[in-house]
C-alpha positions as CSV (number, residue, x, y, z in Angstrom):
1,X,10.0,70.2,72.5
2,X,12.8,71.1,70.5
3,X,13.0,74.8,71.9
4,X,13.2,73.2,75.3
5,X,16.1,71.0,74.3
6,X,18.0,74.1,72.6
7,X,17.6,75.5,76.3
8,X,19.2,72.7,78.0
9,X,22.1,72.3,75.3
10,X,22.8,76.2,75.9
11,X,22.6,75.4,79.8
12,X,25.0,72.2,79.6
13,X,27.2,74.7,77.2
14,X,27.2,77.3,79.7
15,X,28.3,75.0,82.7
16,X,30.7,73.4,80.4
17,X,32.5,76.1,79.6
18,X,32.4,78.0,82.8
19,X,34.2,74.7,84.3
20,X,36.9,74.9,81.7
21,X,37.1,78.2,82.3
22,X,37.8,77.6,86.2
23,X,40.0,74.1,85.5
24,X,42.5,76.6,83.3
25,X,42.9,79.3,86.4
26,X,43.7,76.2,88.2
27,X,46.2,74.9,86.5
28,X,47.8,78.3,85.8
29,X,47.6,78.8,89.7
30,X,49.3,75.4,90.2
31,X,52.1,76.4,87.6
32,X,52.6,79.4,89.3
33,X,53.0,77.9,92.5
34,X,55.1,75.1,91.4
35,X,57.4,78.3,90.0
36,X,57.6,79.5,93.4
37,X,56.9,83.3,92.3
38,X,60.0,83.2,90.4
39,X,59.2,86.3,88.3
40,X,57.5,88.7,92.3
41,X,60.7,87.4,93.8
42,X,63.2,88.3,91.2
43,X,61.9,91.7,89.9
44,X,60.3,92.6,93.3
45,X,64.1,91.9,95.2
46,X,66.1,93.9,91.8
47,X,63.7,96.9,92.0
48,X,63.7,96.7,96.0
49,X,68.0,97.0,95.8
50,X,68.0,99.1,92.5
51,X,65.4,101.8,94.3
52,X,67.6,102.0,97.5
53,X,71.4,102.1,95.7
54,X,69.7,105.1,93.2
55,X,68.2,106.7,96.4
56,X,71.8,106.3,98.2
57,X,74.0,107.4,95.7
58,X,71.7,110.5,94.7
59,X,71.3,111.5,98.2
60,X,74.7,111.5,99.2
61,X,76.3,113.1,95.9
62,X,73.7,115.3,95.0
63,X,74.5,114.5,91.5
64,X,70.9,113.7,89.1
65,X,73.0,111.4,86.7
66,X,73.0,108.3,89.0
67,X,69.4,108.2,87.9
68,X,70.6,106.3,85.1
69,X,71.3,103.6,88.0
70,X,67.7,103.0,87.1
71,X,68.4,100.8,83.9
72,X,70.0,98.1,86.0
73,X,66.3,97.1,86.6
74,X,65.5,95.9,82.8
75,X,68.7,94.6,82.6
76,X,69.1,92.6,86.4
77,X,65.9,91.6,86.1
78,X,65.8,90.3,82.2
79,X,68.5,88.1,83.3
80,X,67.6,87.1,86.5
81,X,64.5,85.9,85.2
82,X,66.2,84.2,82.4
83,X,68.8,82.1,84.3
84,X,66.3,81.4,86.9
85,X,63.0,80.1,84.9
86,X,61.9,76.7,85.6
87,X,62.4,73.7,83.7
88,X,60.1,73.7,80.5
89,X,57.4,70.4,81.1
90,X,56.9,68.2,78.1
91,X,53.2,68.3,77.2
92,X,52.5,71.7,79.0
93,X,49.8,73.5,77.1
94,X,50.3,77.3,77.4
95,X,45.8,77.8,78.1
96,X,44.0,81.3,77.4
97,X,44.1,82.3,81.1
98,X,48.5,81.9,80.5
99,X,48.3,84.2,77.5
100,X,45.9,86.9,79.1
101,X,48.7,86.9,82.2
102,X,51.2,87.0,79.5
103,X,49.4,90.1,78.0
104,X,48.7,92.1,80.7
105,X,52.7,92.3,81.8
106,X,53.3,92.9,78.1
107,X,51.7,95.9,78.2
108,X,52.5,96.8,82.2
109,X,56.2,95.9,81.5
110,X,56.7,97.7,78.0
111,X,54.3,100.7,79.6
112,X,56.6,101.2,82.4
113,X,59.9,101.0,80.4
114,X,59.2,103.5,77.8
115,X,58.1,105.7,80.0
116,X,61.0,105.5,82.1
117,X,63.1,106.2,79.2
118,X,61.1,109.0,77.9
119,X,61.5,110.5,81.7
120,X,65.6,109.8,81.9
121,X,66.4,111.2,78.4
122,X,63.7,113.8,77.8
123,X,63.2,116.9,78.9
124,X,59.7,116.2,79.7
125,X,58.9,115.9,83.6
126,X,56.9,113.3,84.8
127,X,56.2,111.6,88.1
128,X,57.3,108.5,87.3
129,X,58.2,106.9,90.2
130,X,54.3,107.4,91.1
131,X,53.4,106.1,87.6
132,X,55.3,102.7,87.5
133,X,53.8,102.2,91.0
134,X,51.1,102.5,89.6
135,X,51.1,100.9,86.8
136,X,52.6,97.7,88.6
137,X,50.2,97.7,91.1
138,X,47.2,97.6,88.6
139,X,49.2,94.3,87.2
140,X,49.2,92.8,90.4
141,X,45.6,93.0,91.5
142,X,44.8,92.0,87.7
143,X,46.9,88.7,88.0
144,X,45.2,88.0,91.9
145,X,41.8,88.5,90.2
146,X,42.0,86.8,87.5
147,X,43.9,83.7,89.4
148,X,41.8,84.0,92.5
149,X,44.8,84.2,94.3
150,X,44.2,86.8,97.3
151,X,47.4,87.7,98.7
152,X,48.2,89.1,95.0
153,X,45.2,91.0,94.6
154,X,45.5,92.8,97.8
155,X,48.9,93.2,98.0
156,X,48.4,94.9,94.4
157,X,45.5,97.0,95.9
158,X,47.9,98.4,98.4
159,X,50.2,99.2,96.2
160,X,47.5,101.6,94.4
161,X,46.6,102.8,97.3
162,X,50.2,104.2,98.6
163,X,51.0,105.3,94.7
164,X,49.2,108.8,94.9
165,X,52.0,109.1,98.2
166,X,54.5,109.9,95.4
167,X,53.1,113.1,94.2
168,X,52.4,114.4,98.4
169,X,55.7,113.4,100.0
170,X,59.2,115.3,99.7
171,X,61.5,114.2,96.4
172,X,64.2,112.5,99.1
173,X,61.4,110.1,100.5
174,X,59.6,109.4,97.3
175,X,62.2,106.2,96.8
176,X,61.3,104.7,100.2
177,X,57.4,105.0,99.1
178,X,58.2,103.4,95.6
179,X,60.4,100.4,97.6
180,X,58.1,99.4,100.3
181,X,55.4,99.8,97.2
182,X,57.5,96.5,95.7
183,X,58.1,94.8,98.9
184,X,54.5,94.8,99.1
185,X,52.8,94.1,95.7
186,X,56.0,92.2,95.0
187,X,57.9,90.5,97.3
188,X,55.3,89.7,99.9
189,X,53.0,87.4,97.3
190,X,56.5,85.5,95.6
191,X,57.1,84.6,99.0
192,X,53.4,83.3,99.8
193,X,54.0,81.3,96.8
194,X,57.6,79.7,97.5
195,X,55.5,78.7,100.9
196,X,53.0,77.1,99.1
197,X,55.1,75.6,96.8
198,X,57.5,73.9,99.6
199,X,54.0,73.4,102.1
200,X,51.8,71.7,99.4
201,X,48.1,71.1,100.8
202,X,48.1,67.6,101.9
């Protein structure tokens, strides 16, 4: 008898958790939306403008050194992002599902920027347009699985999937690749959300 209570305590345990579980991606889903994508729209749009004004200026000059164009994206984006977070809510509980997102960008974010740095001031090559693609992309699809939001998990997937492009392609069109790989994993989901945000379900 009491074995076969133990079982039912582990089974209640089980659904209980597995409820909290799916009540915390809810509400992280419903913050996000009520954010409207800020952080897709801001860094997708500065990465999208940075790619093409780097791409323009290199093509037409020939000169390598407006490559260093490339930092306006930590520094745009930082602030962007700063001046344009929401309003903080009193009583918002940051749950585990907030600090695994938070984690994963962590890593994607500071993987990306030393990288970059270590292509732009080294003298070691690397393909590292096709790596922050990447690298993003894996982010992407991470944040629409673990949110069960869709659009982001295929939009991310997509952007994995046109990342090996980079290292087939010509050097001149490798920048038009990387863009339309942020319009898509990017810009496309922030905008979904700022829908969803201003069309809430009735």
């Amino acid at each position: 008898m009491e074995r076969h209570t133990n079982m039912e305590e582990k089974r209640l345990d089980a659904a209980e958790s597995l409820a909290l579980i799916g009540r915390m991606i809810e509400n992280t889903r419903n913050d996000m939306e009520r954010n409207a994508g800020r952080p897709f729209l801001v860094w997708g749009y500065v990465t999208l403008l940075t790619t093409l004004l780097v791409w323009g200026t290199v093509v037409q000059t020939g000169e390598p050194r407006w490559n260093l164009l490339w930092l306006l994206i930590p520094l745009l984006g930082g602030t962007l992002t700063y001046f344009t977070r929401g309003k903080r809510t009193e009583g918002r509980v940051h749950t585990f599902v907030d600090r695994v997102l938070g984690s994963v960008w962590l890593v994607a974010g500071l993987t990306a920027s030393f990288l970059s740095l270590v292509a732009l001031f080294t003298p070691i090559r690397l393909p590292i347009l096709f790596v922050i693609l990447l690298t993003m992309g894996m982010g992407t699809a991470a944040t629409g699985l673990i949110l069960r939001f869709r659009p982001a998990a295929c939009c991310g997937a997509a952007a994995i999937l046109l990342a090996p492009g980079m290292l087939i392609v010509h050097n001149d069109w490798q920048p038009a690749l990387f863009a339309a790989g942020f319009l898509a994993m990017m810009i496309v989901p922030g905008h979904i959300l700022n829908y969803r945000s201003n069309h809430p379900k009735k």
